[in-house]
VEXDREN-2710 file (C-alpha; in Angstrom, 1 decimal):
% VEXDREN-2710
k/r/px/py/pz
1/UNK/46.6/-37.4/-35.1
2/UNK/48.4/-34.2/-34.4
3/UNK/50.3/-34.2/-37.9
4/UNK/47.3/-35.1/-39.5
5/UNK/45.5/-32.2/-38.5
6/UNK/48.6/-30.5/-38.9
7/UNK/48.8/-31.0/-43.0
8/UNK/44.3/-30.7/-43.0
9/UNK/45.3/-27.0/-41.6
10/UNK/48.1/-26.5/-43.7
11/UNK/46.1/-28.2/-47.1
12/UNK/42.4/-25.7/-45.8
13/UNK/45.6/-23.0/-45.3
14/UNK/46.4/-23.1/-49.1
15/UNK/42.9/-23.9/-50.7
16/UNK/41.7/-20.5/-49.0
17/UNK/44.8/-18.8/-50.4
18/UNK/43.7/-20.1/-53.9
19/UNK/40.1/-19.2/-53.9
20/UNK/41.4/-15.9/-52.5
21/UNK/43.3/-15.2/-55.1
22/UNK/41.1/-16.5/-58.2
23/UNK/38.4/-14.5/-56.6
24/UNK/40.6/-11.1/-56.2
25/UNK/41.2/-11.7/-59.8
26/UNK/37.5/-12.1/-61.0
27/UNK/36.6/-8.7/-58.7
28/UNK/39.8/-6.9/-60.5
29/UNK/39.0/-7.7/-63.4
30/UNK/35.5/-6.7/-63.5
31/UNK/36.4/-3.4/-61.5
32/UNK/39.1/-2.3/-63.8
33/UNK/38.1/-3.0/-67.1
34/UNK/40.1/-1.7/-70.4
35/UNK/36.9/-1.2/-72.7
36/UNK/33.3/-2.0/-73.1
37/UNK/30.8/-1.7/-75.6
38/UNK/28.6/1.3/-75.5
39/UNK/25.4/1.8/-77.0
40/UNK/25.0/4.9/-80.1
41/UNK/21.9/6.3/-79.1
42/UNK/23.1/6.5/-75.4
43/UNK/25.6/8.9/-76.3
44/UNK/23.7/11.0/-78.6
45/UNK/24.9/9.3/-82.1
46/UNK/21.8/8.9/-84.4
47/UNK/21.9/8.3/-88.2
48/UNK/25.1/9.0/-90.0
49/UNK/25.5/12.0/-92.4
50/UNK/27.1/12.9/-95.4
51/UNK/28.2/16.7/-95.3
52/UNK/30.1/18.9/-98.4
53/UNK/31.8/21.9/-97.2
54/UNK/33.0/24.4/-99.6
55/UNK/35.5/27.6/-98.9
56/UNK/38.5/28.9/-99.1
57/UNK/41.9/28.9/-97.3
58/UNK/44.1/32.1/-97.5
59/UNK/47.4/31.4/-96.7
60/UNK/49.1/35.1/-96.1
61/UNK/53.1/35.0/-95.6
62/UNK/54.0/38.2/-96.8
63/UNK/53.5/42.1/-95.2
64/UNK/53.0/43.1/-91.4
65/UNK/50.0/41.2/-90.5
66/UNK/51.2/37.5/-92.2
67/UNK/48.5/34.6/-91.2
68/UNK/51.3/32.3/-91.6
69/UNK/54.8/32.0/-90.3
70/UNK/57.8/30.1/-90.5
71/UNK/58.8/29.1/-87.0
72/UNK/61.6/26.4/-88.2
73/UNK/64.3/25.2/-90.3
74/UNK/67.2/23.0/-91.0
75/UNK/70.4/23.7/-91.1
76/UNK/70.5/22.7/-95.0
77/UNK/66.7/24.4/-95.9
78/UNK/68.9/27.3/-97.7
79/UNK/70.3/25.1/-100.0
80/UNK/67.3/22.6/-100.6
81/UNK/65.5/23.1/-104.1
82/UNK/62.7/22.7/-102.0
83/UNK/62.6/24.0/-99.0
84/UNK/63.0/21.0/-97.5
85/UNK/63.1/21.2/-93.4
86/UNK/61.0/24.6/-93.3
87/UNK/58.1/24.7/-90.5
88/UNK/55.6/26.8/-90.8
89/UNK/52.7/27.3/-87.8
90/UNK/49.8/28.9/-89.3
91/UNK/46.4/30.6/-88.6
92/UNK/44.3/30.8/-92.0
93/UNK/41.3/32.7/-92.4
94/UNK/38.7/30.3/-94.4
95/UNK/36.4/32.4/-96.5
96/UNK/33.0/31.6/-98.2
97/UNK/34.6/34.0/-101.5
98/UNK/38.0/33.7/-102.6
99/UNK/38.4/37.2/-102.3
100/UNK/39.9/38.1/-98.8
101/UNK/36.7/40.5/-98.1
102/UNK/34.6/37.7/-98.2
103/UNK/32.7/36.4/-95.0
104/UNK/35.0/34.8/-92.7
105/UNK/33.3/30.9/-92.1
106/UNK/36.2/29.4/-89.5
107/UNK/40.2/29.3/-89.4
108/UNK/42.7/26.6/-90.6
109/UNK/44.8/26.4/-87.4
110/UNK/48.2/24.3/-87.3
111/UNK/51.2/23.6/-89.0
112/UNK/52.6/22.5/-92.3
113/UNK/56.0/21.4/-93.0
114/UNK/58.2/20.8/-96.4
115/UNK/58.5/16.9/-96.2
116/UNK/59.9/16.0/-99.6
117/UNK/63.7/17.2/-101.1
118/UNK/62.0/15.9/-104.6
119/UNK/59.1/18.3/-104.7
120/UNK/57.1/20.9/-103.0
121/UNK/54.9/18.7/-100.8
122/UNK/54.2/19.8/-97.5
123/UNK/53.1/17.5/-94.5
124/UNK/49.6/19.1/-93.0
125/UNK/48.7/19.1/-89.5
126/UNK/45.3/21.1/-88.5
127/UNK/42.4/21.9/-87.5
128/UNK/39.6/23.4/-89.6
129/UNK/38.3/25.7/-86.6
130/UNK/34.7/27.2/-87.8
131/UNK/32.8/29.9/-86.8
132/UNK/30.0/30.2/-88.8
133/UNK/26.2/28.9/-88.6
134/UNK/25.4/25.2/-87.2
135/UNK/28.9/24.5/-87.4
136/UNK/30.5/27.8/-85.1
137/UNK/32.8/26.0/-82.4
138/UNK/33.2/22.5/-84.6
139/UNK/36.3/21.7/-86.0
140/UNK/37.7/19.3/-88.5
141/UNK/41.5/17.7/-88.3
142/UNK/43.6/17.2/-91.3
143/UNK/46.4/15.0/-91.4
144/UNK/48.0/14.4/-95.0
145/UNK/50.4/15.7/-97.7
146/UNK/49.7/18.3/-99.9
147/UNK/51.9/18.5/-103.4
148/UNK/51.1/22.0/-103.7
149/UNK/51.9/22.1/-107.6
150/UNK/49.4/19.6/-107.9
151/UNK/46.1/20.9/-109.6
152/UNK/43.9/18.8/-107.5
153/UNK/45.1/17.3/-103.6
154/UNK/43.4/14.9/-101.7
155/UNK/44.2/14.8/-97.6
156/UNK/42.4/12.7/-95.3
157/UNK/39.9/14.4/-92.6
158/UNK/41.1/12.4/-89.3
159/UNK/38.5/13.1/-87.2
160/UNK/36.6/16.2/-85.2
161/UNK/35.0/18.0/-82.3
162/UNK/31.4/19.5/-81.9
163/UNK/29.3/18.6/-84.5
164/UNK/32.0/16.9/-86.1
165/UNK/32.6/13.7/-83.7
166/UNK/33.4/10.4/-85.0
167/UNK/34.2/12.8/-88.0
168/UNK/36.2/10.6/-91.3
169/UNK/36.5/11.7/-94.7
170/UNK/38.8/13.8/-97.3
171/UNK/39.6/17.5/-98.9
172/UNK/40.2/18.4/-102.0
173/UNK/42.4/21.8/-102.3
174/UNK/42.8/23.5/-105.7
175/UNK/44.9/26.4/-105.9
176/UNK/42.8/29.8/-106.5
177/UNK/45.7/32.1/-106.6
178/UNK/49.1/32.1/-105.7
179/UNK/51.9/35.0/-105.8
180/UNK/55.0/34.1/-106.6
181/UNK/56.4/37.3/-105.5
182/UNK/54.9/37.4/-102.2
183/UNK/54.5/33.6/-101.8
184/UNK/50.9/34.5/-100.5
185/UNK/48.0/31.8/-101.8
186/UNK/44.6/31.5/-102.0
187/UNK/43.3/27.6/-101.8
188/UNK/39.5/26.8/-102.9
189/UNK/38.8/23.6/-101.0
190/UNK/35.8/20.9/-100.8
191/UNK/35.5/19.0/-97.7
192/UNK/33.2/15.9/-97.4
193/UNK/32.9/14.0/-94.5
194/UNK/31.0/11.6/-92.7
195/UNK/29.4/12.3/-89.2
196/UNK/26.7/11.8/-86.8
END
């Protein structure tokens, strides 16, 4: 009788430990979740909109005061065709004009990088930082290649802040102007994008 109540204790011992467990498991598990759905209008998120943005980028390299500067190299950039390995970190005015004068809309903050040894295409990382009307303190990230000799480049717009949340969409940049002796360039670009 002993040893049967013996194994009962040791058999109620492990069934507890079991349900124990499974039970921990279901409370973990509910506690600690990785995601959940969440509702649109909770969060502020109405209808979706189509926006165009139009102005231009001046990218100033040359005298005392340059908006852009080159901040790295490789050892071999000197000898590219290219410019291969050059990093440049920038701060851009964006303009409503192409003429510098014009009314200053936001910045183009970030970096862009000489990414082919075939031709002059540039990876671009930044932020289109504005200051202007409804949009002052919304921002818009690029993430793409521009072939600069191209007439027309398309680069993806990878998402925003502000205004600009849950932003998607793409930029075409058109050179304005560029000097070849001063390597100073003025980029007209339209931005359309999709956000809430």
């Amino acid at each position: 009788m002993a040893k049967t109540l013996q194994t009962l204790g040791s058999n109620y011992t492990i069934l507890i430990a079991i349900s124990f467990f499974f039970l921990s498991t279901l409370v973990t598990s509910e506690t600690h979740r990785f995601s959940r759905p969440l509702s649109l209008s909770k969060h502020g998120l109405k209808k979706e909109k189509l926006s165009h943005l139009h102005f231009y980028f001046h990218d100033i390299v040359s005298g005392r005061t340059p908006t852009a500067v080159k901040v790295a190299e490789a050892p071999t950039t000197n000898t590219s065709m290219t410019g291969f390995g050059t990093v440049v970190m920038m701060d851009d005015p964006l303009t409503i004009g192409p003429e510098s004068s014009s009314k200053l809309v936001g910045k183009a903050q970030g970096i862009y990088a000489v990414a082919s040894q075939s031709e002059v295409g540039f990876l671009m990382a930044l932020n289109f930082v504005f200051v202007e009307g409804k949009y002052n303190g919304s921002t818009l990230s690029v993430l793409g290649r521009n072939a600069v000799f191209s007439t027309v480049r398309e680069m993806p717009i990878v998402g925003g802040s502000g205004l600009f949340r849950f932003a998607r969409g793409y930029a075409h940049a058109s050179t304005h102007q560029f000097d070849i002796k001063t390597g100073d360039a003025v980029v007209e670009y339209n931005v359309y994008v999709f956000h809430y």
